[in-house]
SEZA-273340 format. One record per residue: residue number from 1; residue in one letter; chain; x, y, z of N, C-alpha, C in turn. Coordinates in nm, 4 decimals. Layout:
+-----+---+---+----------+----------+----------+----------+----------+----------+----------+----------+----------+
|   k | r | c |      n.x |      n.y |      n.z |     ca.x |     ca.y |     ca.z |      c.x |      c.y |      c.z |
+-----+---+---+----------+----------+----------+----------+----------+----------+----------+----------+----------+
| NUM | A | A |        X |        Y |        Z |        X |        Y |        Z |        X |        Y |        Z |
...
+-----+---+---+----------+----------+----------+----------+----------+----------+----------+----------+----------+
***
This chain:
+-----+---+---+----------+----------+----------+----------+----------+----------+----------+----------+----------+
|   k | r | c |      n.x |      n.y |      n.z |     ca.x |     ca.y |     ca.z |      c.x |      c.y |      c.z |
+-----+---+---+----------+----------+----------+----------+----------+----------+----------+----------+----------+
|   1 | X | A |   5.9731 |  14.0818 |  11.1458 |   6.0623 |  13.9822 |  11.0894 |   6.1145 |  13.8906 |  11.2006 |
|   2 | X | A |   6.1097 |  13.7676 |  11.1634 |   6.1647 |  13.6915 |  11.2373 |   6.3071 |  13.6970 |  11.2901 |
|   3 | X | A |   6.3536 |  13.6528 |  11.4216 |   6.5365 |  13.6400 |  11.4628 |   6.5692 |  13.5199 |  11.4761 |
|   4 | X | A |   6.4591 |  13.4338 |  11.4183 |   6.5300 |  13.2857 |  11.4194 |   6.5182 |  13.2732 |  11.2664 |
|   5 | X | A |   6.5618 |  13.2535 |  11.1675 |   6.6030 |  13.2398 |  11.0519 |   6.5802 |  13.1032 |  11.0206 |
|   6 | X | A |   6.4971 |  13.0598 |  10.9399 |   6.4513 |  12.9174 |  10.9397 |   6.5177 |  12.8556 |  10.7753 |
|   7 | X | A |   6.5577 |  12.7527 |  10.7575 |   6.5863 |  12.6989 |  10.6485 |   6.4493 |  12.6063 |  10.5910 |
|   8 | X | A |   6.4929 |  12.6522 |  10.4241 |   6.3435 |  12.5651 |  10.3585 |   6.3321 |  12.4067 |  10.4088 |
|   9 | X | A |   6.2437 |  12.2951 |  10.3989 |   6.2775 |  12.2190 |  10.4069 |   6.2784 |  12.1309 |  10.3162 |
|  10 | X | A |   6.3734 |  12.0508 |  10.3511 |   6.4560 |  11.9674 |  10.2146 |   6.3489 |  11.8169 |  10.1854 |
|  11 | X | A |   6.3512 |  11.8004 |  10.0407 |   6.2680 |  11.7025 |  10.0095 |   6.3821 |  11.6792 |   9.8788 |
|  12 | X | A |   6.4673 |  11.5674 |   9.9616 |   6.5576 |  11.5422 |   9.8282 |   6.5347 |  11.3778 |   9.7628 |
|  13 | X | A |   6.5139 |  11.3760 |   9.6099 |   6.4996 |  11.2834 |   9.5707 |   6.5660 |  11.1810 |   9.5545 |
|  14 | X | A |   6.5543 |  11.0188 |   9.5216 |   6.6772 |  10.9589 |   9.5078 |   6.7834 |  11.0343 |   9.4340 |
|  15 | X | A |   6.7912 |  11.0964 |   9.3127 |   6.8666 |  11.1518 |   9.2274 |   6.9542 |  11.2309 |   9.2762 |
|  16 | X | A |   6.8637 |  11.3160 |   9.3626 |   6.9728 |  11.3954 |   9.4342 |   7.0538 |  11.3720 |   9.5417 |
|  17 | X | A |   7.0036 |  11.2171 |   9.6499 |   7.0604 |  11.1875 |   9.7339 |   7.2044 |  11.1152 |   9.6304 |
|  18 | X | A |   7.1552 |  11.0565 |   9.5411 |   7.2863 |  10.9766 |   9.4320 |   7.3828 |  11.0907 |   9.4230 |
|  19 | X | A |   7.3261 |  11.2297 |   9.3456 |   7.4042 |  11.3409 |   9.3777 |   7.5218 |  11.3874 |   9.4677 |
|  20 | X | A |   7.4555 |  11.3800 |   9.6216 |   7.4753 |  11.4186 |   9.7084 |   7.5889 |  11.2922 |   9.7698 |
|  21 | X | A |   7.6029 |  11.2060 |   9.7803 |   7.6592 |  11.0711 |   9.8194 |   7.7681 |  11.0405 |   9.7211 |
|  22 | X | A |   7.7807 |  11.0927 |   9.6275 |   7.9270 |  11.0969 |   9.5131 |   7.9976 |  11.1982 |   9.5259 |
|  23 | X | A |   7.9306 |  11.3349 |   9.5626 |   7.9786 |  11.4602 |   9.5589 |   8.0911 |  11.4579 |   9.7199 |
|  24 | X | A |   7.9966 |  11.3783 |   9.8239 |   8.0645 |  11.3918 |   9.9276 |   8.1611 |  11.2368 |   9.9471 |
|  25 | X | A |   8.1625 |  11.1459 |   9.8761 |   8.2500 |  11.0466 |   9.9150 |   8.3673 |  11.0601 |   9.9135 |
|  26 | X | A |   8.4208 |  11.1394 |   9.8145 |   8.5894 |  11.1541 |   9.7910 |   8.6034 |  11.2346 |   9.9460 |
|  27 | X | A |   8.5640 |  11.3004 |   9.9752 |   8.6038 |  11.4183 |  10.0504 |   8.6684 |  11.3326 |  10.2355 |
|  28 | X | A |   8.7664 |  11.3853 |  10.2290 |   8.8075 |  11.3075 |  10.3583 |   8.7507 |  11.4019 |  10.4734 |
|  29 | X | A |   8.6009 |  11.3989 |  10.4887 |   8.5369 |  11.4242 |  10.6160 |   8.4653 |  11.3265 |  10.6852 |
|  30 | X | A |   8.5461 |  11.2444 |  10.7256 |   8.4419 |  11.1279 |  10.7823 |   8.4873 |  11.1750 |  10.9155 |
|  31 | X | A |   8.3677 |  11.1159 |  11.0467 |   8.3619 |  11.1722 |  11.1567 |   8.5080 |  11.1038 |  11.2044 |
|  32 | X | A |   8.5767 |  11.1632 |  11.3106 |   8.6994 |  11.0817 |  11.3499 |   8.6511 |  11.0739 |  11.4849 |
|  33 | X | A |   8.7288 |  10.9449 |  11.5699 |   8.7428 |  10.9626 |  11.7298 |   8.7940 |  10.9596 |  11.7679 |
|  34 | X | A |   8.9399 |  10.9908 |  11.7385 |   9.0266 |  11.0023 |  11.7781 |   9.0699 |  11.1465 |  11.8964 |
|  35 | X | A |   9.0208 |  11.2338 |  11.8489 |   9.0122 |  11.3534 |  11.9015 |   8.9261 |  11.2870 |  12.0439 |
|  36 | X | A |   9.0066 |  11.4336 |  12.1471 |   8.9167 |  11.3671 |  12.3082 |   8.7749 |  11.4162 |  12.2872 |
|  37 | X | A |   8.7565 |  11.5179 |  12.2151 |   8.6016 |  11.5906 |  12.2003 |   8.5100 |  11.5259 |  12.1419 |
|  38 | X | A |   8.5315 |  11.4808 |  12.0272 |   8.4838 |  11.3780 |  11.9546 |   8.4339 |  11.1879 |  12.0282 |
|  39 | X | A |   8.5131 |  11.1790 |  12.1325 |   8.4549 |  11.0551 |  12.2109 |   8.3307 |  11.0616 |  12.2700 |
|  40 | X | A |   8.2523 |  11.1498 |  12.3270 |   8.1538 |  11.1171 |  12.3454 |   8.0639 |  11.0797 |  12.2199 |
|  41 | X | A |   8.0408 |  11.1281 |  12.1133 |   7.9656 |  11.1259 |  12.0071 |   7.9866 |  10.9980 |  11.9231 |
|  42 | X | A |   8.1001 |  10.9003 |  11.9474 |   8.1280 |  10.7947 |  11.9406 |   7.9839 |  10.6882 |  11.9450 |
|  43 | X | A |   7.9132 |  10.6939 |  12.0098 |   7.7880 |  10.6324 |  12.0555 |   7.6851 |  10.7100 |  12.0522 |
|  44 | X | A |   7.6871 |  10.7922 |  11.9532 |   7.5479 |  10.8982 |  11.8905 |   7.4650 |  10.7900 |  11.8320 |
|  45 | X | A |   7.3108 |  10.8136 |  11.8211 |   7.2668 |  10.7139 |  11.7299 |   7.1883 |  10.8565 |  11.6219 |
|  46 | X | A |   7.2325 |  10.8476 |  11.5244 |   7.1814 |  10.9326 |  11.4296 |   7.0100 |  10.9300 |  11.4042 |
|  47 | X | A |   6.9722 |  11.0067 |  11.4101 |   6.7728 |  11.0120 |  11.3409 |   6.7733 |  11.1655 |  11.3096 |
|  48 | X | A |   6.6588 |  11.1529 |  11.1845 |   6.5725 |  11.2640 |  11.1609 |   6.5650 |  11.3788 |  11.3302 |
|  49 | X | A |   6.5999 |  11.5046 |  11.2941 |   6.5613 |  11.5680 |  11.4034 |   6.6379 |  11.5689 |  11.5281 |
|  50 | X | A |   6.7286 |  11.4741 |  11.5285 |   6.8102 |  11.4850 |  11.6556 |   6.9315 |  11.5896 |  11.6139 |
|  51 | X | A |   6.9545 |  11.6315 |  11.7398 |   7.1167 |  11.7436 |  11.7504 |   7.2780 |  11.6428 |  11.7588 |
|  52 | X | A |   7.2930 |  11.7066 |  11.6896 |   7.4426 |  11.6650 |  11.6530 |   7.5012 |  11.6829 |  11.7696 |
|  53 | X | A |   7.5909 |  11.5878 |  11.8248 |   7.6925 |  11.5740 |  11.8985 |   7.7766 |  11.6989 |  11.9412 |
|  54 | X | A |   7.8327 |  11.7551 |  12.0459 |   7.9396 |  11.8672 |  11.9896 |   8.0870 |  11.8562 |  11.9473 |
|  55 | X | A |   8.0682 |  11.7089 |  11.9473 |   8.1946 |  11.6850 |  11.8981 |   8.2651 |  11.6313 |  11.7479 |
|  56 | X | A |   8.0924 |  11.6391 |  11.6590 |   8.0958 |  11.6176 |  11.5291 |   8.0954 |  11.7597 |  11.4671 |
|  57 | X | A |   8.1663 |  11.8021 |  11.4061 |   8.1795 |  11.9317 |  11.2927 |   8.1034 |  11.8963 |  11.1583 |
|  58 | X | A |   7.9937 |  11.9757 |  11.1136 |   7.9508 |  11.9957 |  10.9988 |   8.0220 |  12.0549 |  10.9270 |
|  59 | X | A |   8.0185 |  11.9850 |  10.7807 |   8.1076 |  12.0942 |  10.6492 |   7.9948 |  12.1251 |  10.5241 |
|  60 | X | A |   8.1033 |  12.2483 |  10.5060 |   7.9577 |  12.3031 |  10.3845 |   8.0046 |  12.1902 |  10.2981 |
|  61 | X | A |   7.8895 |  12.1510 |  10.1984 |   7.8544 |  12.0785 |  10.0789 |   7.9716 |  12.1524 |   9.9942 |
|  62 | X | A |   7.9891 |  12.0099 |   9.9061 |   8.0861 |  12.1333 |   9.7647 |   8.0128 |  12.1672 |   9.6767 |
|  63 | X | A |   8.1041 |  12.2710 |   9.6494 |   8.0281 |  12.4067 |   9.5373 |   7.9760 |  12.3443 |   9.4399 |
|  64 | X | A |   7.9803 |  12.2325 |   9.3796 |   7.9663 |  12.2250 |   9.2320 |   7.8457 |  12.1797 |   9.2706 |
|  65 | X | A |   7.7999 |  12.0983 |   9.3534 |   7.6742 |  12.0303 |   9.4304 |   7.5158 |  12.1138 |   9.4405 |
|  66 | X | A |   7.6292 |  12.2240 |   9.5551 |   7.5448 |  12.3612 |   9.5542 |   7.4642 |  12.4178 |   9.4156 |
|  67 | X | A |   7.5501 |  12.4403 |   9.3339 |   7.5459 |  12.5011 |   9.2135 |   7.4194 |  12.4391 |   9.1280 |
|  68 | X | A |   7.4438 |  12.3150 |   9.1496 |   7.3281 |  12.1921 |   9.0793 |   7.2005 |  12.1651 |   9.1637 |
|  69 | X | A |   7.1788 |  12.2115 |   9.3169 |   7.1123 |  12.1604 |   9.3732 |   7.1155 |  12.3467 |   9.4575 |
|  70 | X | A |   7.0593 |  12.4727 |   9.4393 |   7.0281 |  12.5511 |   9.4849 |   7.0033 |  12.5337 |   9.6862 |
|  71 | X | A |   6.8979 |  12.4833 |   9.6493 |   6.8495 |  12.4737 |   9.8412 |   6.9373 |  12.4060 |   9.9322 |
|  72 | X | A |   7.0743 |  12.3302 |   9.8784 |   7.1500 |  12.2682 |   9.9906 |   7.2610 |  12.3899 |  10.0058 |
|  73 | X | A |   7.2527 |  12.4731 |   9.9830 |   7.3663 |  12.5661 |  10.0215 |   7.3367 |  12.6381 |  10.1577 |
|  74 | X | A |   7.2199 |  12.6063 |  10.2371 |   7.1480 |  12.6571 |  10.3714 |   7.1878 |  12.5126 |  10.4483 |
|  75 | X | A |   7.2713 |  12.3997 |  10.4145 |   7.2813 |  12.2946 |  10.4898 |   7.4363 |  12.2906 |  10.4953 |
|  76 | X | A |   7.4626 |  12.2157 |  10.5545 |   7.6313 |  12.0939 |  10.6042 |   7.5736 |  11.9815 |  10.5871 |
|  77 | X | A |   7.6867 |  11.9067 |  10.5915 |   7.6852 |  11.7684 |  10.6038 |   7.8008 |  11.6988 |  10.7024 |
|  78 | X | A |   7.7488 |  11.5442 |  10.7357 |   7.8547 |  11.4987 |  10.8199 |   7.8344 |  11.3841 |  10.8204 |
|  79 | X | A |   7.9704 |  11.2981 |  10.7442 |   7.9907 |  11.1432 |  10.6927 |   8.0122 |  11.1104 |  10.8301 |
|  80 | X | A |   7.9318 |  11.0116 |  10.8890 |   7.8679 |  10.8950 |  11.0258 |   7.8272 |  10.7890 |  11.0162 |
|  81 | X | A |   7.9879 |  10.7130 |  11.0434 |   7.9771 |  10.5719 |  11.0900 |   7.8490 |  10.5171 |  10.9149 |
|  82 | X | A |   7.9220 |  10.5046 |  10.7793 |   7.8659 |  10.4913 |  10.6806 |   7.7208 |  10.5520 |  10.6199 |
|  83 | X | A |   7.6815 |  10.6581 |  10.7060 |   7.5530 |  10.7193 |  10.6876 |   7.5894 |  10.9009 |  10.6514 |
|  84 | X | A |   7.5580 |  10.9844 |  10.5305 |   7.5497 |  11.0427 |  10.5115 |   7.4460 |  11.1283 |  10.6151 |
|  85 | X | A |   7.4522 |  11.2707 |  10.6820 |   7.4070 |  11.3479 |  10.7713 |   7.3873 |  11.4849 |  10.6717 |
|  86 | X | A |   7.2604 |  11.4809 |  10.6742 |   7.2375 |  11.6986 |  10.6194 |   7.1781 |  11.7339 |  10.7570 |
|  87 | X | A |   7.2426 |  11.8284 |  10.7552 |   7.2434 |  11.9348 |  10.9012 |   7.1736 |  12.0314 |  10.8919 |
|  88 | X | A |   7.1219 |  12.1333 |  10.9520 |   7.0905 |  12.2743 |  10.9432 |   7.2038 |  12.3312 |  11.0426 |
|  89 | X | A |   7.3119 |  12.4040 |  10.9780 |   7.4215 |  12.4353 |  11.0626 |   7.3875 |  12.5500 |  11.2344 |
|  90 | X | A |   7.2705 |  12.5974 |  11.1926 |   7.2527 |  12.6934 |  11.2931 |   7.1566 |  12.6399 |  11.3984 |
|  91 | X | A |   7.0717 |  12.5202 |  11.3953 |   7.0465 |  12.4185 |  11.4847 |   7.1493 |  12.2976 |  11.5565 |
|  92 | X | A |   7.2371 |  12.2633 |  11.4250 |   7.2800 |  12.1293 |  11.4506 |   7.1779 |  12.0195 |  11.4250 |
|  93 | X | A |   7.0545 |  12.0181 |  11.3941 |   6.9654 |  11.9104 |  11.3445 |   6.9686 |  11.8399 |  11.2504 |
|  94 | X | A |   6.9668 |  11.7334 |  11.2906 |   6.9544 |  11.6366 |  11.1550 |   6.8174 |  11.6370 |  11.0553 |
|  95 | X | A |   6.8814 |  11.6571 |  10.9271 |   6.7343 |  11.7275 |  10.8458 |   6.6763 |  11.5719 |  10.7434 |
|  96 | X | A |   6.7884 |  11.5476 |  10.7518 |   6.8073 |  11.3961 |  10.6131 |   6.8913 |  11.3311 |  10.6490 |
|  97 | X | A |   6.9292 |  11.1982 |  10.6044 |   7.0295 |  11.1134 |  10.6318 |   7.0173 |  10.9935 |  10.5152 |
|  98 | X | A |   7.0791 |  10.9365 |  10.4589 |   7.0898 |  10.7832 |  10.3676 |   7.2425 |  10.7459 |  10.3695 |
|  99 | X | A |   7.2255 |  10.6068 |  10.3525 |   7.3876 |  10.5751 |  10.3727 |   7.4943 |  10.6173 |  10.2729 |
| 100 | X | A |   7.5416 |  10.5761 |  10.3042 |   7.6979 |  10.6567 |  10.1747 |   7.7024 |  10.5528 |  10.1160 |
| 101 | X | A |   7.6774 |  10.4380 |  10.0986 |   7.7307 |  10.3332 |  10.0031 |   7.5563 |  10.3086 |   9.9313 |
+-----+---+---+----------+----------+----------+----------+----------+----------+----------+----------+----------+
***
């Protein structure tokens, strides 16, 4: 058995990115920079596959999301500079991304 624990990979449709982009807009997790930790990541440029900043925090998806959409409950997310972020929390990789608006 494997000790690196791999997540499926995500193939989410418009529907579900529409999903996913309503479910997380209310939610007041947008990245801040205010924090000193958080300044470097200020000038992240987000892509497919790159590692998250250490100064951006991933949050689990909400439940009701989960519930409707099974396979995102192995992800986070993280609202960036108007671009929605799905994570794999135990990499920090960026798996998906589309804007929030």
């Amino acid at each position: 058995m494997s000790q690196k624990p791999s997540v499926p990979a995500l193939q989410l449709s418009d529907e579900q990115r529409t999903k996913i982009r309503e479910a997380v807009a209310a939610a007041h997790s947008d990245a801040s920079f205010a924090l000193k930790k958080a300044k470097p990541a200020q000038n992240f440029e987000p892509s497919i596959g790159a590692t998250l900043p250490k100064g951006l925090t991933p949050h689990p998806l909400p439940r009701p999301l989960i519930y409707e959409i099974p396979l995102l409950k192995r992800y986070a997310y993280v609202k960036f500079k108007d671009e929605v972020l799905i994570v794999n929390p135990m990499t920090r990789k960026i798996v998906e991304m589309f804007p929030i608006g």
